[in-house]
C-alpha positions as CSV (number, residue, x, y, z in Angstrom):
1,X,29.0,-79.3,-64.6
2,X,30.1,-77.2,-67.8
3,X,32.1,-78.8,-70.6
4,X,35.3,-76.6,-69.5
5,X,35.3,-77.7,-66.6
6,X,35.1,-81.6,-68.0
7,X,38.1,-80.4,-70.1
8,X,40.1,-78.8,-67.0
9,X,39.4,-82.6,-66.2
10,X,41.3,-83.9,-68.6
11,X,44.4,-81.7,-68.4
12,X,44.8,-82.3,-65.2
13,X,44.6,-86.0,-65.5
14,X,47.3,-85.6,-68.3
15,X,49.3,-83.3,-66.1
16,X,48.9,-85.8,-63.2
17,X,50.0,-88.9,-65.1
18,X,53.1,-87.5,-65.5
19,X,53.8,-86.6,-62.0
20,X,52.8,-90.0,-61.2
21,X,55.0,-91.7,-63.3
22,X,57.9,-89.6,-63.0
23,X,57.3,-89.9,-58.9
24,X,57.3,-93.8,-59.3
25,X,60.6,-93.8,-61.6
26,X,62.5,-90.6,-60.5
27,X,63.5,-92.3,-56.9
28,X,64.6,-95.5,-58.4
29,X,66.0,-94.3,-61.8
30,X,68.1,-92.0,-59.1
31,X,69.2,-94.9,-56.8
32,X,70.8,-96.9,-59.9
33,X,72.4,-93.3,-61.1
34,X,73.5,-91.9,-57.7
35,X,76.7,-92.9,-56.7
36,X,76.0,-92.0,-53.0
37,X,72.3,-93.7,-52.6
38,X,71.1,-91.0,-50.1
39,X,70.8,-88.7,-53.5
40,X,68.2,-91.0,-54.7
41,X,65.3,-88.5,-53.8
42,X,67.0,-85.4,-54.9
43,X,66.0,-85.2,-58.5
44,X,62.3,-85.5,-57.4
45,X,63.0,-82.8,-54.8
46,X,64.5,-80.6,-57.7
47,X,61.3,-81.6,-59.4
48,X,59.7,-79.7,-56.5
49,X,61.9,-77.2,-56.4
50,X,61.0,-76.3,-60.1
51,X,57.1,-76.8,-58.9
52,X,57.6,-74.1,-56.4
53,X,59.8,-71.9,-58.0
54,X,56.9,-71.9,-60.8
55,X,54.3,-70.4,-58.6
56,X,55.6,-66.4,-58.8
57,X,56.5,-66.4,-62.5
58,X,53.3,-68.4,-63.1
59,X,50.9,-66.2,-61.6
60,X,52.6,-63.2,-63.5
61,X,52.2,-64.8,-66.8
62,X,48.4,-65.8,-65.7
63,X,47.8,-61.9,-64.5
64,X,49.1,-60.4,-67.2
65,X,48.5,-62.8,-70.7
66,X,45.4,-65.3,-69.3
67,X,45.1,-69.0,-68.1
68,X,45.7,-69.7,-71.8
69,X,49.2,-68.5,-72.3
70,X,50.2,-69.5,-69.0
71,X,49.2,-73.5,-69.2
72,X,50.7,-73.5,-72.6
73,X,53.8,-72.3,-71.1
74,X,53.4,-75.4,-68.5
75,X,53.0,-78.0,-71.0
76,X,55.7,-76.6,-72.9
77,X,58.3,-76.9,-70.2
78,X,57.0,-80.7,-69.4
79,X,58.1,-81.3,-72.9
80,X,61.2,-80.1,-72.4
81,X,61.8,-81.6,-69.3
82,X,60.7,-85.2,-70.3
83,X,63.8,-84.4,-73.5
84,X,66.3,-84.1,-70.8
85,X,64.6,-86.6,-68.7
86,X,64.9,-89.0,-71.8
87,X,68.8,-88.3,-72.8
88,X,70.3,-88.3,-69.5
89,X,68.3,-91.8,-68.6
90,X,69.9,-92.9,-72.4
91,X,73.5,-91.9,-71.1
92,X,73.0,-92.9,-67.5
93,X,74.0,-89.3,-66.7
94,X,73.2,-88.4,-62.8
95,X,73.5,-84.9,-63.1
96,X,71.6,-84.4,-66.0
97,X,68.7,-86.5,-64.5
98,X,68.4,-83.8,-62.5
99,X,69.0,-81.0,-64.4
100,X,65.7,-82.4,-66.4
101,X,64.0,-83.0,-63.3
102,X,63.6,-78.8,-63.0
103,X,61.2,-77.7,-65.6
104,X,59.4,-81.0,-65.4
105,X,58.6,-79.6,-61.9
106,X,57.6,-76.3,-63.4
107,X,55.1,-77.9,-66.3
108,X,53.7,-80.0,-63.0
109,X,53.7,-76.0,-60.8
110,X,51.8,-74.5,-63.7
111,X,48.9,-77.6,-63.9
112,X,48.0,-77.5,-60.7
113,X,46.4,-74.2,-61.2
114,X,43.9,-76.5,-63.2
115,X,41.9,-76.6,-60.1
116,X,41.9,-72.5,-59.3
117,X,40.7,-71.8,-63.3
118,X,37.9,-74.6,-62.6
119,X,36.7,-72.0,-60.1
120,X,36.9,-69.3,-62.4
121,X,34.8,-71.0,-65.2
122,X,31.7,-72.7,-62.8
123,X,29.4,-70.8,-60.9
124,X,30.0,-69.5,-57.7
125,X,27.6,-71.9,-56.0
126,X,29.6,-74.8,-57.8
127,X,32.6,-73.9,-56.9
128,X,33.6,-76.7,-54.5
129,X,32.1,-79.2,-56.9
130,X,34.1,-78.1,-59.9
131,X,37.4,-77.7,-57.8
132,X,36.9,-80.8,-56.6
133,X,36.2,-82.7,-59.6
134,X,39.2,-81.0,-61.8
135,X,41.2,-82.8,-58.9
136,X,39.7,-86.3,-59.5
137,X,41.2,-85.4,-63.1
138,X,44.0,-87.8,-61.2
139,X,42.0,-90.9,-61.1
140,X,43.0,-91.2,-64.7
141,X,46.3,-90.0,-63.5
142,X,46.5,-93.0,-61.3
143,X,45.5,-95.4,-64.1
144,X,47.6,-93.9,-66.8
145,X,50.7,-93.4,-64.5
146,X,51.7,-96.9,-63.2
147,X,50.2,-98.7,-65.8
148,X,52.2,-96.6,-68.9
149,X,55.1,-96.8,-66.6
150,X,54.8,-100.7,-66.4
151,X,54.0,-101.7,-70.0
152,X,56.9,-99.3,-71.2
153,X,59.6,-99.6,-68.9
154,X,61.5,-102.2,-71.4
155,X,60.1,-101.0,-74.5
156,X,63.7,-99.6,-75.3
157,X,65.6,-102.5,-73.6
158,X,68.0,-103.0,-72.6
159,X,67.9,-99.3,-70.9
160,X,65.0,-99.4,-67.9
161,X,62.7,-96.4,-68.5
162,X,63.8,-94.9,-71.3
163,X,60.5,-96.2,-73.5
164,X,58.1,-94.6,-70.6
165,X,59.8,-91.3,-71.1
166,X,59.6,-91.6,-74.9
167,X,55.7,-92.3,-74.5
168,X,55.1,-89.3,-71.5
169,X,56.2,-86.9,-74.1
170,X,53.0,-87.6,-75.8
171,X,50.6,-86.4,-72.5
172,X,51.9,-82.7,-72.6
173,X,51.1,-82.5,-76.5
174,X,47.5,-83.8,-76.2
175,X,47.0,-81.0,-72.8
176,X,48.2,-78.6,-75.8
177,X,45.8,-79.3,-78.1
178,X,42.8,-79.7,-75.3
179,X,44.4,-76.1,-74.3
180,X,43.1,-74.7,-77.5
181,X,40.1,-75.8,-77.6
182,X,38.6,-74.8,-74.1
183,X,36.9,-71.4,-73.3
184,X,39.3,-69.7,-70.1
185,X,38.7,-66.6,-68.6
186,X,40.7,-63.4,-70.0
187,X,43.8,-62.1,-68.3
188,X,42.0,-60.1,-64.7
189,X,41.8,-56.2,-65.2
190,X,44.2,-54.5,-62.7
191,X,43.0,-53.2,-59.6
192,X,43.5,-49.6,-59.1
193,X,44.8,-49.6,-55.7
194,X,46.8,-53.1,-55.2
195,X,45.8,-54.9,-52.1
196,X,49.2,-55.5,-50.3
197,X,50.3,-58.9,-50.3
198,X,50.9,-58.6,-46.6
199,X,47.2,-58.0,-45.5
200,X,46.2,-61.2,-47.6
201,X,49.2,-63.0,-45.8
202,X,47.7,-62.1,-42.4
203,X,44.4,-63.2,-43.3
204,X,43.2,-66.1,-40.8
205,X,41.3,-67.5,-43.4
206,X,44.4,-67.5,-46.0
207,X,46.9,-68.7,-42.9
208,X,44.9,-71.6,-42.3
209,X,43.9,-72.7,-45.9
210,X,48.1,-72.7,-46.7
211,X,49.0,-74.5,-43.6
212,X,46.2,-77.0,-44.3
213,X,47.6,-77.6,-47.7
214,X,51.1,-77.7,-46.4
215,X,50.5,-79.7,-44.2
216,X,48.8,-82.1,-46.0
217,X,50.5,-82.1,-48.9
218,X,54.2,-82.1,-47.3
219,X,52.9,-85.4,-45.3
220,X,51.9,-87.3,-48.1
221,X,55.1,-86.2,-50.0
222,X,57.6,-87.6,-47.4
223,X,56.2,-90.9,-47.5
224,X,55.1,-91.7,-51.2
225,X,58.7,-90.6,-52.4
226,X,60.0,-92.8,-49.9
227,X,57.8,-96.1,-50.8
228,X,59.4,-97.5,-54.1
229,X,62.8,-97.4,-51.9
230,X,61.1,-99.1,-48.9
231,X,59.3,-101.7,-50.7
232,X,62.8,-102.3,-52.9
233,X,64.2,-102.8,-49.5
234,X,61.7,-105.3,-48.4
235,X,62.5,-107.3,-51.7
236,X,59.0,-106.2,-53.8
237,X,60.0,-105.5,-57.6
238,X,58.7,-102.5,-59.5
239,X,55.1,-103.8,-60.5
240,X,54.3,-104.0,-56.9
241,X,55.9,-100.8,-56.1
242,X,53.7,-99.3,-59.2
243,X,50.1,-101.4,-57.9
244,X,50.8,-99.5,-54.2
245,X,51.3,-95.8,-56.1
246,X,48.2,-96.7,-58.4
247,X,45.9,-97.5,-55.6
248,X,47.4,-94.2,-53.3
249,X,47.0,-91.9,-56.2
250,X,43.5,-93.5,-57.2
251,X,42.8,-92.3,-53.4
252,X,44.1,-89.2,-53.9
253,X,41.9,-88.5,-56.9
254,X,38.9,-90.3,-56.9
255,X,37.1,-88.6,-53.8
256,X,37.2,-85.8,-55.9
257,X,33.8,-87.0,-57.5
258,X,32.1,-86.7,-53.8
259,X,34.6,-84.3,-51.7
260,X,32.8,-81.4,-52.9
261,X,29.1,-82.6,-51.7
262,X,31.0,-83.9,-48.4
263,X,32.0,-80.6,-48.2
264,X,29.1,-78.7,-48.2
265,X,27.1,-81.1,-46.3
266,X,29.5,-81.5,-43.3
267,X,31.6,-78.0,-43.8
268,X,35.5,-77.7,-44.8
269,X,36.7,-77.7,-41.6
270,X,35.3,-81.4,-40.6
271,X,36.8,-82.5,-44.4
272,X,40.4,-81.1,-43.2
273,X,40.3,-82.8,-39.7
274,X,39.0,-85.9,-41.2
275,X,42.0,-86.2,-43.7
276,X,44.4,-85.5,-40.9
277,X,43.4,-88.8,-39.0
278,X,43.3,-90.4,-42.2
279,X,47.1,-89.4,-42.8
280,X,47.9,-90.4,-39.0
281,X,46.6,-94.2,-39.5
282,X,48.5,-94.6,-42.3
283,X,51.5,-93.0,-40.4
284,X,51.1,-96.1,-37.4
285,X,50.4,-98.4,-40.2
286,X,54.5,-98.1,-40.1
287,X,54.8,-100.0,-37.2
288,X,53.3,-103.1,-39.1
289,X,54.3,-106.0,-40.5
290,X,56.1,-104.6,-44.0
291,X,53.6,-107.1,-46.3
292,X,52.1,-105.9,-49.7
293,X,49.0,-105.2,-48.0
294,X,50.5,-103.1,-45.5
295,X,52.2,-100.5,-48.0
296,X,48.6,-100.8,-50.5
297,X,46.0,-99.9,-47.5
298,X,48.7,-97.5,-45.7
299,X,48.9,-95.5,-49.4
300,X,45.3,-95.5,-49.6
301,X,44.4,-93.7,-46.2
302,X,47.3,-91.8,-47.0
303,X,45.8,-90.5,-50.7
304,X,42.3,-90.1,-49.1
305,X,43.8,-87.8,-46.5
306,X,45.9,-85.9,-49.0
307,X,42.1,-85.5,-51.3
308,X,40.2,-83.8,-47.7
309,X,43.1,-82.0,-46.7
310,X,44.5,-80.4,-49.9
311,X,40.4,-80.0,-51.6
312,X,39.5,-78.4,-48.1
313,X,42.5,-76.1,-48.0
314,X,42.1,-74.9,-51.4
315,X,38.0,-74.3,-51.1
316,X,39.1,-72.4,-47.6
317,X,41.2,-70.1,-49.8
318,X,38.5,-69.1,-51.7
319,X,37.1,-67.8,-48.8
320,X,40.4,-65.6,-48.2
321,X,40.5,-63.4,-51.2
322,X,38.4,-60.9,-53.5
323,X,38.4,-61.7,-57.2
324,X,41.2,-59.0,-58.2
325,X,43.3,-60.6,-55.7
326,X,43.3,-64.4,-57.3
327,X,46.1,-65.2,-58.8
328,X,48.6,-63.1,-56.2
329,X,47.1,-65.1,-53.2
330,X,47.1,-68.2,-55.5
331,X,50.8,-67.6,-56.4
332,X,51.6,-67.2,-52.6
333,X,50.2,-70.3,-51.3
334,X,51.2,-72.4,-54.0
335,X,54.7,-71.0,-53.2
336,X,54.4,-72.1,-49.6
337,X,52.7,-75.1,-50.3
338,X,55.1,-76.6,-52.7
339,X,58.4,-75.1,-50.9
340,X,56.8,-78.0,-47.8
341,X,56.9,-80.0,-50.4
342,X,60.0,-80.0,-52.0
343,X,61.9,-80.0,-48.4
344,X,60.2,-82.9,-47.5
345,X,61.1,-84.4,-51.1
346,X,65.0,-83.4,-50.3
347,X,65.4,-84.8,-46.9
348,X,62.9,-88.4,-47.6
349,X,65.6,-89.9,-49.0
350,X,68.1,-89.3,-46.2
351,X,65.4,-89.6,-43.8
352,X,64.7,-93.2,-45.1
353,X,68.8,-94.0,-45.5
354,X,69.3,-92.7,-41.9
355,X,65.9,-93.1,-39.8
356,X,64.3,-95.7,-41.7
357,X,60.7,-96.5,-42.5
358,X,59.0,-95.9,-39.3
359,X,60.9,-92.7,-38.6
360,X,59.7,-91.2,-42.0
361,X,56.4,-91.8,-41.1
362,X,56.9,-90.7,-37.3
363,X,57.6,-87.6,-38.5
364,X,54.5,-86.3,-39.9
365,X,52.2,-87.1,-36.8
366,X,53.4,-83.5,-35.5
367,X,52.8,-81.4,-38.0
368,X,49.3,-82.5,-39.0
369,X,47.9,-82.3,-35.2
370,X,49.0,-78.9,-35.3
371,X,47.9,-78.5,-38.5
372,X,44.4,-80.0,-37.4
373,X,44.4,-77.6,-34.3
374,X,44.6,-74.3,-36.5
375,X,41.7,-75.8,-38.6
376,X,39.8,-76.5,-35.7
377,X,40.6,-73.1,-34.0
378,X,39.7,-71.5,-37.3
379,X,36.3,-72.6,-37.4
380,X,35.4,-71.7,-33.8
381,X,36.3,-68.0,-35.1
382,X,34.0,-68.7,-37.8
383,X,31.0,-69.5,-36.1
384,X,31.8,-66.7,-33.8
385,X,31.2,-64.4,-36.5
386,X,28.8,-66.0,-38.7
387,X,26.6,-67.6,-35.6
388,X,23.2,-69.0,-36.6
389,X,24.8,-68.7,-41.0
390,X,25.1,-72.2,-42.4
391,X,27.6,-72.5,-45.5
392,X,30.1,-74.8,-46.4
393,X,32.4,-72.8,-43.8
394,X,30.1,-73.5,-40.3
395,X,28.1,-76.7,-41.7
């Protein structure tokens, strides 16, 4: 693999640490702020919110001045983000926690285009390889995360957190300099005759990818925001709650080193289906006994089913667009992807006050069997078409 694509590797793992370690702190920094504890999850869903409202303006800025400008705009508004972040956790301000929460969310929207330029700059037969491995960019994520979270949380004591935000600053700036250094392609040249975002909407191809990534991504949304409060509620402390989102987002990462072979030996489709049983067992894993072990292996088949599902989806959307049409069908399904996600991220928190644990977890069994169903029906039309063609489409 080329050495951008080692250094899209790198940004993303950056990017992804401070996801990680906001997603760990955000829901318990807002329980002690909140004065209503149902709130708890809404700064992380207004996190979301900033990730989704990123995708449009993003792909503008990527269309018109280059992957370049546009990531340096990203890391630019996680540094502003983790400021806020920073003073409102210093004067226990609610409100403000979630006013910072916002372009934190768009820094994170902007990264996670990391995996669409690592397409751009491999080959086209490498595609799924280096999408793939840009996205295990988060096994350092996982790493970094928890453990900066846990080895700074009382560096400013008496305040809880305020040190790790002081220290997350420092993971944008080094993506900025990284940023500078690697060779992305130029802004695309315009197409003459615009292809209407409505015929790329209605592609099967492109309807299937999005729901797939949705899907997958919404599930494992719902419940990780949800764990720190659940495990607080069964009387574990914040190191165990930060082991459990270690070893999920480890899962979520680190099958990026093999998803891509899997992918192309066994085709997309399979890799999609597979991660949607792998989200279901951790769903039933609910009806458990609530140990340690129970929330660590439950978070692990629930990463590894986020990795097939979301890697699938986004090597299927390859497949639904010419070149000249990247970054608008990019922008679109990042904008329904992350929309999922940051509904699910507003109603976890009530879900979990109101339902509980094994209603949160309930709830995603529907959506990924139907979400499994249009993958399934998808590839039948495929091999309808293409019969006797293998690729990483029919394998």
């Amino acid at each position: 693999m080329n050495r951008n694509v080692w250094m899209l590797f790198l940004c993303q793992a950056l990017n992804g640490a401070a996801g990680i370690s906001q997603a760990l702190m955000s829901a318990l920094v807002g329980y002690a702020l909140a004065t209503d504890k149902s709130w708890a999850t809404v700064p992380y869903a207004l996190q979301m919110a900033g990730t989704m409202a990123a995708s449009i303006p993003a792909g503008i800025i990527f269309s018109k001045l280059g992957r370049r400008a546009g990531f340096l705009t990203g890391t630019f508004s996680t540094l502003l983000g983790i400021a806020i972040l920073f003073y409102a956790v210093l004067t226990a301000n609610f409100a403000l926690f979630c006013v910072g929460s916002l372009p934190m969310g768009i820094g994170f929207g902007i990264g996670q285009h990391y995996r669409f330029a690592a397409s751009e700059v491999a080959d086209p037969a490498a595609r799924a390889k280096a999408i793939a491995l840009v996205m295990a960019g988060g096994v350092l994520s996982a790493l970094l995360g928890p453990e900066m979270v846990k080895h700074t949380k009382l560096m400013l004591e008496p305040i809880l957190f305020l040190g790790t935000y002081a220290m997350t600053a420092l993971l944008p700036l080094v993506s900025s300099v990284l940023l500078m250094i690697v060779a992305l392609p130029p802004a695309p040249p315009p197409q003459r005759v615009p292809t209407p975002i409505g015929i790329i909407l209605a592609r099967p191809a492109f309807i299937t990818s999005a729901v797939a990534g949705m899907v997958g991504y919404g599930a494992m949304n719902l419940v990780m925001t949800t764990t720190p409060l659940q495990m607080m509620a069964c009387g574990f402390g914040v190191d165990a709650s930060a082991d459990v989102i270690r070893a999920h987002a480890f899962f979520m990462f680190a099958p990026g080193f093999f998803t891509g072979p899997l992918i192309q030996r066994f085709g997309v489709h399979r890799i999609i289906v597979a991660g949607g049983v792998l989200n279901i067992m951790c769903a039933l894993m609910a009806f458990g006994d609530p140990s340690f072990w129970n929330f660590f292996v439950a978070l692990s088949l629930l990463g590894l089913g986020w990795n097939f599902m979301f890697v699938g989806a986004t090597t299927l959307l390859a497949t639904a667009h010419a070149p000249a049409e990247r970054v608008k069908a990019q922008a679109a399904n990042d904008l329904i992807v992350f929309s999922t996600v940051t509904i699910t991220a507003l109603t976890s928190g009530a879900l979990q006050t109101l339902g509980g644990w094994a209603v949160v977890n309930t709830a995603i069994i529907p959506p990924v069997i139907i979400a499994c169903a249009l993958v399934i029906w998808h590839r039948i039309k495929v091999a309808r078409l293409m019969p006797g063609i293998t690729s990483p489409l029919t394998s």
